[in-house]
C-alpha positions as CSV (number, residue, x, y, z in Angstrom):
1,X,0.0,0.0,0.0
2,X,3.3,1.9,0.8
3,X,4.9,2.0,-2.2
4,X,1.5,1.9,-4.5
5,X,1.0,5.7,-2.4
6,X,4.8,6.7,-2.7
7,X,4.8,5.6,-6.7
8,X,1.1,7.8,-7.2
9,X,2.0,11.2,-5.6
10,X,5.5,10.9,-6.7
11,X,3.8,11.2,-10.3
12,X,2.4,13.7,-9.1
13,X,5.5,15.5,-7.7
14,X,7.3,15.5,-11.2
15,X,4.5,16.2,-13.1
16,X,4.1,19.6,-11.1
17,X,1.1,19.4,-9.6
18,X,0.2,22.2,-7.7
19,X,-1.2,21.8,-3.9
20,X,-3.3,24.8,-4.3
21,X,-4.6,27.8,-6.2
22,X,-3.2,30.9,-6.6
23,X,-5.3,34.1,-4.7
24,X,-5.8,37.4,-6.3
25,X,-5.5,40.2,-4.5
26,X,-8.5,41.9,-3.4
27,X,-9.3,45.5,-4.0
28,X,-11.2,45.8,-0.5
29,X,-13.2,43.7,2.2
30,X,-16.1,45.3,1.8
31,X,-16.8,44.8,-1.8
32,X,-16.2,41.3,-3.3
33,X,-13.4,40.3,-0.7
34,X,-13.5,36.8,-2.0
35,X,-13.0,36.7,-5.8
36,X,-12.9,33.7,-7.9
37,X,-9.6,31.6,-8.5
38,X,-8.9,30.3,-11.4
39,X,-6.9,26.8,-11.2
40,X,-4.6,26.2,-13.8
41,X,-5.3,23.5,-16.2
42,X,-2.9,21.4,-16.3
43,X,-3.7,20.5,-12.4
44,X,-7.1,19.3,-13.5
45,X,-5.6,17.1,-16.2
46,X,-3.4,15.4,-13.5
47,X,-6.4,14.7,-11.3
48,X,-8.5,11.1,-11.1
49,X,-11.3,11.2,-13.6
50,X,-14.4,11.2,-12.2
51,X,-18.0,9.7,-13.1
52,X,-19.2,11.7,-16.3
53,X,-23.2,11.3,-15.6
54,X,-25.0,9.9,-12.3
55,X,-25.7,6.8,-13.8
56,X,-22.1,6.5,-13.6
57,X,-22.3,6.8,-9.5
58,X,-25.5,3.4,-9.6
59,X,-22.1,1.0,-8.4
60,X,-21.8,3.2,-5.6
61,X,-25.4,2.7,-4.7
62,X,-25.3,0.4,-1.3
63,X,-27.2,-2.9,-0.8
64,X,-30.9,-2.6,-0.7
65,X,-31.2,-5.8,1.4
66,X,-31.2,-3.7,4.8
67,X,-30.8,-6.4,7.3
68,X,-28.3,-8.4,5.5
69,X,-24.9,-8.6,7.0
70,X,-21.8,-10.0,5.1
71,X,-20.4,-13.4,6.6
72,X,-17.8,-13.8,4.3
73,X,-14.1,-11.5,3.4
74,X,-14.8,-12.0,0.1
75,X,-18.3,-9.4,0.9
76,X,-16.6,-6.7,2.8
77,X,-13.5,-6.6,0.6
78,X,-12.9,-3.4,-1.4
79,X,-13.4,-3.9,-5.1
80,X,-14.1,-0.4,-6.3
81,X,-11.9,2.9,-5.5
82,X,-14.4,5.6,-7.5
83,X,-12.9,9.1,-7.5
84,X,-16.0,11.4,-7.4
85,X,-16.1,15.4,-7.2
86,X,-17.7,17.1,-3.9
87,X,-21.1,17.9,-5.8
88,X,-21.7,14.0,-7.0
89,X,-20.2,13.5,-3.5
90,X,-23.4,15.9,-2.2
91,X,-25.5,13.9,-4.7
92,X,-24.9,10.6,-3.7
93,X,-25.2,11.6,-0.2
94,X,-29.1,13.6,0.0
95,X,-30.1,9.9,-2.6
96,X,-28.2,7.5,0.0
97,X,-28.0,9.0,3.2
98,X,-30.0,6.7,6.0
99,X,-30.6,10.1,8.3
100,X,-32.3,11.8,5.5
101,X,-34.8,8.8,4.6
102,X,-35.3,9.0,8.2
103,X,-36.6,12.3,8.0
104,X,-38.9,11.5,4.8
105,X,-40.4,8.5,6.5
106,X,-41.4,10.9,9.7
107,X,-42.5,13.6,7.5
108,X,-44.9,10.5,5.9
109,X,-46.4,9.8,9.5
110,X,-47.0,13.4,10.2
111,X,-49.3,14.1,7.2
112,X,-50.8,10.6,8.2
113,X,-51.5,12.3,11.3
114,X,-52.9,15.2,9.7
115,X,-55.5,13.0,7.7
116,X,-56.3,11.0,10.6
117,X,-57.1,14.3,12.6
118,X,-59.4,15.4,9.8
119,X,-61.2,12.5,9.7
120,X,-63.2,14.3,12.7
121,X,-64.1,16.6,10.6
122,X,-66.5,13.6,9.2
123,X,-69.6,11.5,10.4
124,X,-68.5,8.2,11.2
125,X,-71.0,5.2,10.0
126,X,-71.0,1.4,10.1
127,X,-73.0,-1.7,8.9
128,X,-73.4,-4.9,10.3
129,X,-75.5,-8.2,9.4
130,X,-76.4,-11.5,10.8
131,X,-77.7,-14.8,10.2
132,X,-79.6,-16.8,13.0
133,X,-80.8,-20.2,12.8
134,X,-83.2,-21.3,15.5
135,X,-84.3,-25.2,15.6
136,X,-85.8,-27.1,18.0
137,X,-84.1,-31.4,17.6
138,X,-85.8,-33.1,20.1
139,X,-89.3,-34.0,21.0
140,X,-90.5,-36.4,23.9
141,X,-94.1,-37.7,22.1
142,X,-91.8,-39.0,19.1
143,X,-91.8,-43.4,19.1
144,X,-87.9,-44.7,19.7
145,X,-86.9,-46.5,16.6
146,X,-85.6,-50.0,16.8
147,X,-82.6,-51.4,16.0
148,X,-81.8,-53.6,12.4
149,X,-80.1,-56.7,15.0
150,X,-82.5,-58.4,16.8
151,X,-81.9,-57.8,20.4
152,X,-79.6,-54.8,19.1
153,X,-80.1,-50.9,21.1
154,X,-82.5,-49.0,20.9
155,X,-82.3,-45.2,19.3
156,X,-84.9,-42.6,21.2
157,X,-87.0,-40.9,19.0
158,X,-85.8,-37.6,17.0
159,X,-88.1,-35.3,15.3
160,X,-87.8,-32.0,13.9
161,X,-90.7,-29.6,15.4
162,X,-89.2,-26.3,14.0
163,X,-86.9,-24.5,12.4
164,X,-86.6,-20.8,12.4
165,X,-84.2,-18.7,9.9
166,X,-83.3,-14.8,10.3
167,X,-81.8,-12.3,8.8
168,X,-81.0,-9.3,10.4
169,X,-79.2,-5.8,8.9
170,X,-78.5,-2.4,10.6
171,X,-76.8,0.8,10.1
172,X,-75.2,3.2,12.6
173,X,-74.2,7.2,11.7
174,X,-73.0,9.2,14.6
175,X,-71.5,12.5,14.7
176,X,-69.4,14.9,17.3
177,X,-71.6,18.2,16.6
178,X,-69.3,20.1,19.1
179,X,-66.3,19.2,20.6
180,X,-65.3,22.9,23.1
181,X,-62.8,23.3,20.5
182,X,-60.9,19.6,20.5
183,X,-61.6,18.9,17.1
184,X,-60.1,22.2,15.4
185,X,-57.1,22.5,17.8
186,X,-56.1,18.3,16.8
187,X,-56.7,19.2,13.2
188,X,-54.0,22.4,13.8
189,X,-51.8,20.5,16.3
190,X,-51.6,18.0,13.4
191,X,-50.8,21.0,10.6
192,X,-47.8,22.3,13.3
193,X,-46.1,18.6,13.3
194,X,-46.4,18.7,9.2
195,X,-44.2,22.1,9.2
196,X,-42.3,20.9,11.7
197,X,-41.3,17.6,10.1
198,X,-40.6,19.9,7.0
199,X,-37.8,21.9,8.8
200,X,-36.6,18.8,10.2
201,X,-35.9,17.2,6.8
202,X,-34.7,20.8,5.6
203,X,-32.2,20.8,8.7
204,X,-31.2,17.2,7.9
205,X,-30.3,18.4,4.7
206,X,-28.6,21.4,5.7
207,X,-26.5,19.4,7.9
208,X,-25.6,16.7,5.3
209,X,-24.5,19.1,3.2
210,X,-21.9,20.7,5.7
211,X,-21.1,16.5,7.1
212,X,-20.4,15.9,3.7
213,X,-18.4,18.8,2.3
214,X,-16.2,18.2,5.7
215,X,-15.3,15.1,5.1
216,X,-14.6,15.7,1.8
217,X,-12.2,18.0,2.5
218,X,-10.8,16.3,4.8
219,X,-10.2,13.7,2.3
220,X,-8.8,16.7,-0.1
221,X,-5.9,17.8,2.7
222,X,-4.9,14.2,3.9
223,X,-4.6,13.4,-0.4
224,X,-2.1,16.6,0.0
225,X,-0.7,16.1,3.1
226,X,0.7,12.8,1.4
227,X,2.0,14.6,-1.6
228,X,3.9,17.1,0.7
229,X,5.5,14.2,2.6
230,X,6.1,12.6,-0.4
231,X,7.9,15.5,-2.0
232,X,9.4,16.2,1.6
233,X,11.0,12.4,1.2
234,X,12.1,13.2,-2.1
235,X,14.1,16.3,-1.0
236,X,15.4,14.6,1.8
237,X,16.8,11.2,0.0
238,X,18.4,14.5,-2.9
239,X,19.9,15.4,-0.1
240,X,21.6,12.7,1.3
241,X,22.8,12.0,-2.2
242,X,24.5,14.9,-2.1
243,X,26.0,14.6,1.3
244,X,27.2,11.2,0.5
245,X,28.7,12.7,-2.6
246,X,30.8,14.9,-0.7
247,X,31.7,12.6,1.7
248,X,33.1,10.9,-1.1
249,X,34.8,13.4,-2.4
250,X,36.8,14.2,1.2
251,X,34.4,18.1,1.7
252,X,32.2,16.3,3.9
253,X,31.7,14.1,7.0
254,X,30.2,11.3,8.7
255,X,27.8,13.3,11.0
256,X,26.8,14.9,8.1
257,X,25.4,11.8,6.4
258,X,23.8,10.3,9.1
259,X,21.7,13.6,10.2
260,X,20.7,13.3,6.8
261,X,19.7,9.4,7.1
262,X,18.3,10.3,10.3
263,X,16.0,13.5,9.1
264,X,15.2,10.9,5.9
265,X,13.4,8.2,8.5
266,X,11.8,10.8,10.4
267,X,10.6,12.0,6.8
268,X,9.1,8.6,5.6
269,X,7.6,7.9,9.0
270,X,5.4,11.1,8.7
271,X,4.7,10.0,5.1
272,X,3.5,6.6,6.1
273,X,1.4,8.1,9.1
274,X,-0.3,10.5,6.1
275,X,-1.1,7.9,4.5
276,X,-2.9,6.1,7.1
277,X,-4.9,9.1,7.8
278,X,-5.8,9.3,4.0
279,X,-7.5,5.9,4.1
280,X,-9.3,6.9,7.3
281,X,-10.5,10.2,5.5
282,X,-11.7,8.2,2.5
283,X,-13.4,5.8,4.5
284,X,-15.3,8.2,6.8
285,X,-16.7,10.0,3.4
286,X,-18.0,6.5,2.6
287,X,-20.1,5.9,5.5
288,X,-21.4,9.5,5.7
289,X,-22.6,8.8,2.0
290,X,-23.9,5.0,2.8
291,X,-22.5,3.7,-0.4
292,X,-21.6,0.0,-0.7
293,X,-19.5,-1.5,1.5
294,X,-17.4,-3.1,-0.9
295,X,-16.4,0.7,-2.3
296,X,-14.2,3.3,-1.3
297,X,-13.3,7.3,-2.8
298,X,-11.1,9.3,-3.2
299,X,-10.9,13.2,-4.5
300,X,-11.4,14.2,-8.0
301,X,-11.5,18.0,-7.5
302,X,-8.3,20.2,-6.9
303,X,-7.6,21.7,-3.4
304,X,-8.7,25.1,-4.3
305,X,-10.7,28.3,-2.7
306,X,-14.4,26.6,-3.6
307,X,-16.4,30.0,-4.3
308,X,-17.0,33.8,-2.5
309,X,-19.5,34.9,-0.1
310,X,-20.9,37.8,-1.3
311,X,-23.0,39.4,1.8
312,X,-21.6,42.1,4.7
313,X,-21.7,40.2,8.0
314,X,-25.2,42.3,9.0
315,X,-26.7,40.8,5.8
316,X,-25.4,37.8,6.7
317,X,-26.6,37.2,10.3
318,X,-29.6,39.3,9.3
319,X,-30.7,36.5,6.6
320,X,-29.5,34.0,8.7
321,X,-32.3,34.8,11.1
322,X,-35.0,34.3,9.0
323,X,-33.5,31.6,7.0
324,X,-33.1,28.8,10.0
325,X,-35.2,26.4,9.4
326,X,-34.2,25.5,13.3
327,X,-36.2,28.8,14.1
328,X,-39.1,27.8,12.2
329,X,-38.7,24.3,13.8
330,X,-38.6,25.7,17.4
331,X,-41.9,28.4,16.6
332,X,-44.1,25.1,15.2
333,X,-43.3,23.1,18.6
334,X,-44.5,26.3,20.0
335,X,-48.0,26.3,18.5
336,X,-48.4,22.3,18.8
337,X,-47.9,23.0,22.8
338,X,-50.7,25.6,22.3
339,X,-53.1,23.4,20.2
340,X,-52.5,20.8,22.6
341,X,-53.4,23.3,25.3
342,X,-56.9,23.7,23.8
343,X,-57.2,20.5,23.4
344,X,-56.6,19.5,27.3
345,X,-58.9,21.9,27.9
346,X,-61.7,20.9,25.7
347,X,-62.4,17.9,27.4
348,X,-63.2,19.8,30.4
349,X,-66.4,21.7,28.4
350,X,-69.6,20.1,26.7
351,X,-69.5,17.5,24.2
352,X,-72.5,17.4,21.9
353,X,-73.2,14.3,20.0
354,X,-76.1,13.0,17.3
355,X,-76.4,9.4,16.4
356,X,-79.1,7.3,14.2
357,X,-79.2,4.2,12.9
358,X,-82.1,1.6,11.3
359,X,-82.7,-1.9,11.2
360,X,-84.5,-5.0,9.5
361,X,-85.4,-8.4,10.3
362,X,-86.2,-10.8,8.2
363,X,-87.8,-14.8,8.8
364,X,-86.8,-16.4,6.0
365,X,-89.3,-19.0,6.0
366,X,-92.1,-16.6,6.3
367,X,-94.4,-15.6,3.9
368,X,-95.1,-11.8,6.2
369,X,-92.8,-8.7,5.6
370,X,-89.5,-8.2,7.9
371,X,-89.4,-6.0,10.2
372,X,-88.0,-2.1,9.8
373,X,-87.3,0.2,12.3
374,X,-85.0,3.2,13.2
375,X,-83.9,5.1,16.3
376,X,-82.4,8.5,16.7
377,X,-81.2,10.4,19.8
378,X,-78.6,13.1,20.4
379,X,-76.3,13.2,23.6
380,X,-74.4,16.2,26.1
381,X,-71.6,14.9,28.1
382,X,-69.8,17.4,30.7
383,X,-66.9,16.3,32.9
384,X,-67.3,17.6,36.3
385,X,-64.0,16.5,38.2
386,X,-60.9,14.7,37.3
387,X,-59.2,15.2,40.6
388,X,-57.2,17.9,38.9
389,X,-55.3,15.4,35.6
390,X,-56.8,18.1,33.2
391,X,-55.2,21.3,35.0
392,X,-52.4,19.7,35.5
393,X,-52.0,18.3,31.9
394,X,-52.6,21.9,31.0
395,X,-49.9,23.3,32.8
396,X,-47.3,21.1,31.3
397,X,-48.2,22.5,27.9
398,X,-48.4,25.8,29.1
399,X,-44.6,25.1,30.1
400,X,-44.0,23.6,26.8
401,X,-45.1,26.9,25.4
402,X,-42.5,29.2,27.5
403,X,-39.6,26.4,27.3
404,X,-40.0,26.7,23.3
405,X,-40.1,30.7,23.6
406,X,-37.0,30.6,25.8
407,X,-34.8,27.9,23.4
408,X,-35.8,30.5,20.5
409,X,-33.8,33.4,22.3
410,X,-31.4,31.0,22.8
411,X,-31.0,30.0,19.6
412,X,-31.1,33.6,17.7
413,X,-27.8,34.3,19.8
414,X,-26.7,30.7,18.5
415,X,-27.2,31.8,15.1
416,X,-25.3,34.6,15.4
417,X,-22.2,33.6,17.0
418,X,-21.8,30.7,14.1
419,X,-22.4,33.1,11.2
420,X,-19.8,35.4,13.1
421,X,-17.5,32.9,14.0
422,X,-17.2,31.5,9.9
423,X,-16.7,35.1,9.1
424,X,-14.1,36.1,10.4
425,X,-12.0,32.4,10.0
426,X,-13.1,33.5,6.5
427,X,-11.7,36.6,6.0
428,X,-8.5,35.6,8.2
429,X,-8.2,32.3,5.9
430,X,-8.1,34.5,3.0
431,X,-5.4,36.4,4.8
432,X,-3.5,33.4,5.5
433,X,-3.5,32.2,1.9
434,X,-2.2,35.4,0.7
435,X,0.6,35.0,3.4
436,X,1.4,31.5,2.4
437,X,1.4,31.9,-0.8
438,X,4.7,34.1,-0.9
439,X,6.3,31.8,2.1
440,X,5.9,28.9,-0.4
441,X,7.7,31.0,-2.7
442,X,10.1,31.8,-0.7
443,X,10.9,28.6,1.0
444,X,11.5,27.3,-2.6
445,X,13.9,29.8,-3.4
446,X,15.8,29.4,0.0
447,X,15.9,25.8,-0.6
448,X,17.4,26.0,-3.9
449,X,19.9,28.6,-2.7
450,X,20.8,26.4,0.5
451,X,21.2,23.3,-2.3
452,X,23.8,25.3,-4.4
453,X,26.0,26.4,-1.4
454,X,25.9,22.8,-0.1
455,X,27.2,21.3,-3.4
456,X,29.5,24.2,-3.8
457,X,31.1,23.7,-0.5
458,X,30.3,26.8,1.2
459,X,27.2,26.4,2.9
460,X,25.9,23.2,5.4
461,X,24.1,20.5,5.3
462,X,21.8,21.9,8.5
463,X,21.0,25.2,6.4
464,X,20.0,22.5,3.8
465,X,17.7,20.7,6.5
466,X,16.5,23.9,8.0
467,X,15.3,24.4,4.6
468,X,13.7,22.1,3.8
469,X,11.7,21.6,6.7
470,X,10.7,25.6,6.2
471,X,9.6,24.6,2.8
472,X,7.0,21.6,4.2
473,X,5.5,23.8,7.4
474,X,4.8,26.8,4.0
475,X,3.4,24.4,2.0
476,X,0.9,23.0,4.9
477,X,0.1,26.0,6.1
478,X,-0.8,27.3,2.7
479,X,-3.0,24.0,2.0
480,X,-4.4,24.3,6.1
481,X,-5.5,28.0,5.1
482,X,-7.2,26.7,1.7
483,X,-9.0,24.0,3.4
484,X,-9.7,25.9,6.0
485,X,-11.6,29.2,3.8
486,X,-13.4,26.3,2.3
487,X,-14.9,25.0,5.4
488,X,-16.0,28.7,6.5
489,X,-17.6,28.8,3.6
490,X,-19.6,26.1,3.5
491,X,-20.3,26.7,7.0
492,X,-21.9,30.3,6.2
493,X,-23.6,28.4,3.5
494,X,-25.0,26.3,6.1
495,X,-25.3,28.9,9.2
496,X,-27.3,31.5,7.2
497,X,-29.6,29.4,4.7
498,X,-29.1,28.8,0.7
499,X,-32.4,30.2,0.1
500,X,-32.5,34.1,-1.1
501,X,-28.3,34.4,-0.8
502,X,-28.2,35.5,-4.1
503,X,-31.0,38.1,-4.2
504,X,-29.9,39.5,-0.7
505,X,-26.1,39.8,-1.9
């Protein structure tokens, strides 16, 4: 696995490939403080190739046997590495992801809810029919009857003296005329759950989105991380070369070689450790999107600055508050507390209900006409006393009601602090690639001097060290800074809503 990682990125290494984008300089932070990069094109071309269409991404797709586990190392082995981009990554995930169907299936039993609380709204009727049989087997004045063997038993007398068959239909209609309000607040209690699954499934969403972007760049700076210690090897097995070259030649000595043996095994040890974090990365993307066990990604898009935010930070935090679909969540448990309210206290008024229904009676074996009747009544119905369980039932609503008012409050200052928070990490990300940017530069630059003055014989083989190591903390900073910008980002993406960014900006 070792060498097949050290062979890819050192590819990658001599081909050029670039860890990151280049910045442009803004002209100020208030107006378009995040412009577009461009990447250059020959880092795309170096890239894995990802799926062209989404029917490409159906081998991805995990088992639809749910309860089926694999008994075997043949069914959890991997057989597919797929490189994908972040938005089939996104893709795969809202199709795929098991806390998302979750969501659906709840907002299902809600609207079942709804229907089942409008039913109410509805006379309720039923039919039933029956069939009786009434016959009388045994009669004392009927002569026993003899047996066919002489001196065999004898059987006592059966006769038949009458047989009597009914059949008998009714229906029943009945009807709640008034309910002290029950009926209504059930029907709107029902309504709140169906917004508030709505905003559930909207925040599920929300959340994936942000899960799975993470975790894809996560993936996208472990991928790097091994490129950097990979390159990192590279300079540091140059330079032992070299400092076994002069050895050689009598200019150098001993201790120089073996500091450079020893900073070359320190060196490979934090490229093998990358590595390992690489194939943790790739696996935790795979079970955030639930694709099939048997598959593993990796990153077809280059580590790059993934778009702008164009709002101020009032815009931002002003949107943000009427975007949350937490908010909206929080005011619909509100109003279900208060329907439920009404409710507990309807049962303590008058309940008015009508009811009718009508029979018939048939004998079957009779030549008169059945029998047809009907009744019809209506009926009041007023608890008294409950020792207190509907007050007290009420109460816990009512508390319901001010705990949901006070997690609202809580939660405007919530969304505020995150949308402030993923500003400023924004704007000092974009800082920190600027900064990088020219240490990468000129890390390179002192490397290449240090390099000369080493093989010329004036310079030493710890400036070389020094700068190399300079050269690796520039180029993870720069790629930490990237990433980082990135996951602001997508975190004010998340924090303030996607709905209306566009038109507010």
């Amino acid at each position: 696995m070792r060498a097949k990682y050290q062979k890819r990125m050192a590819g990658l290494v001599a081909s050029g490939l670039s860890a990151v984008a280049l910045l442009h300089s803004p002209a100020s932070w208030g107006q378009d403080p995040f412009p577009e990069i461009e990447t250059p094109s020959e880092t795309e071309s170096q890239l894995p190739t990802a799926p062209a269409s989404a029917a490409d991404l159906i081998p991805l797709n995990p088992d639809p046997k749910l309860l089926d586990v694999p008994t075997t190392e043949e069914q959890v082995t991997i057989d597919l590495d797929q490189p994908i981009t972040l938005e089939q990554a996104l893709e795969l995930a809202q199709r795929n992801n098991r806390d998302v169907q979750v969501a659906e299936l709840q907002l299902q039993q809600s609207q079942s809810e709804l229907r089942e609380a409008e039913a109410a709204l509805l006379p309720t009727a039923s039919a039933q029919a029956g069939f009786t049989r009434n016959e009388i087997l045994i009669s004392p004045d009927t002569p026993d009857i003899p047996s066919p063997i002489p001196g065999g038993p004898v059987t006592p007398g059966v006769s038949t003296t009458g047989v009597t068959d009914t059949l008998s239909t009714s229906v029943q209609l009945s009807y709640d005329v008034f309910t002290s309000g029950q009926r209504s607040a059930s029907i709107r209690a029902a309504e709140a759950a169906i917004r508030a699954a709505e905003d559930t499934l909207d925040t599920e969403l929300q959340d994936l989105r942000l899960d799975v972007s993470n975790d894809y760049y996560d993936m996208q700076q472990t991928n790097e991380l091994v490129r950097i210690a990979q390159a990192s090897v590279d300079n540091a097995q140059r330079s032992l070369q070299d400092t076994q070259a002069l050895e050689r030649a009598g200019l150098g000595t001993k201790f120089d070689v073996l500091q450079a043996e020893v900073q070359l095994s320190d060196l490979q040890q934090q490229l093998t450790e990358a590595i390992g974090q690489e194939e943790i990365t790739r696996r935790q993307l795979s079970e955030t999107l639930s694709i099939r066990e048997t598959a593993t990604l990796s990153a077809a898009d280059p580590v790059e600055t993934a778009g702008t935010w164009p709002l101020s930070l009032e815009k931002s935090i002003a949107l943000a508050l009427q975007n949350r679909s937490e908010l909206a969540e929080i005011l619909e448990q509100r109003q279900i507390a208060q329907q439920n309210r009404r409710l507990i206290r309807g049962s303590f008024g008058p309940q008015a209900s009508v009811s009718a229904s009508a029979s018939f009676a048939e004998d079957i074996g009779d030549d008169l006409s059945g029998q047809l009747g009907y009744t019809a009544g209506g009926q009041v119905t007023k608890l008294i006393f409950d020792g207190g369980a509907t007050r007290a039932n009420a109460k816990q609503q009512e508390l319901s009601v001010a705990i949901a008012e006070t997690q609202f409050a809580n939660f405007k200052n919530l969304v505020r602090f995150q949308v402030e928070q993923n500003y400023f990490t924004l704007k000092s990300s974009f800082d920190n690639i600027q900064t990088n940017e020219r240490a990468v530069e000129q890390a390179e630059e002192s490397l290449r001097l240090a390099r000369l003055r080493f093989q010329a014989g004036i310079g030493t083989q710890l400036e070389v060290s020094n700068s190399e190591t300079d050269l690796t903390r520039a180029q993870s900073n720069l790629l930490s800074a990237t990433i980082d910008y990135n996951r602001a980002l997508i975190s004010l993406q998340r924090f303030v809503g996607r709905r209306n960014i566009a038109d507010a900006s």
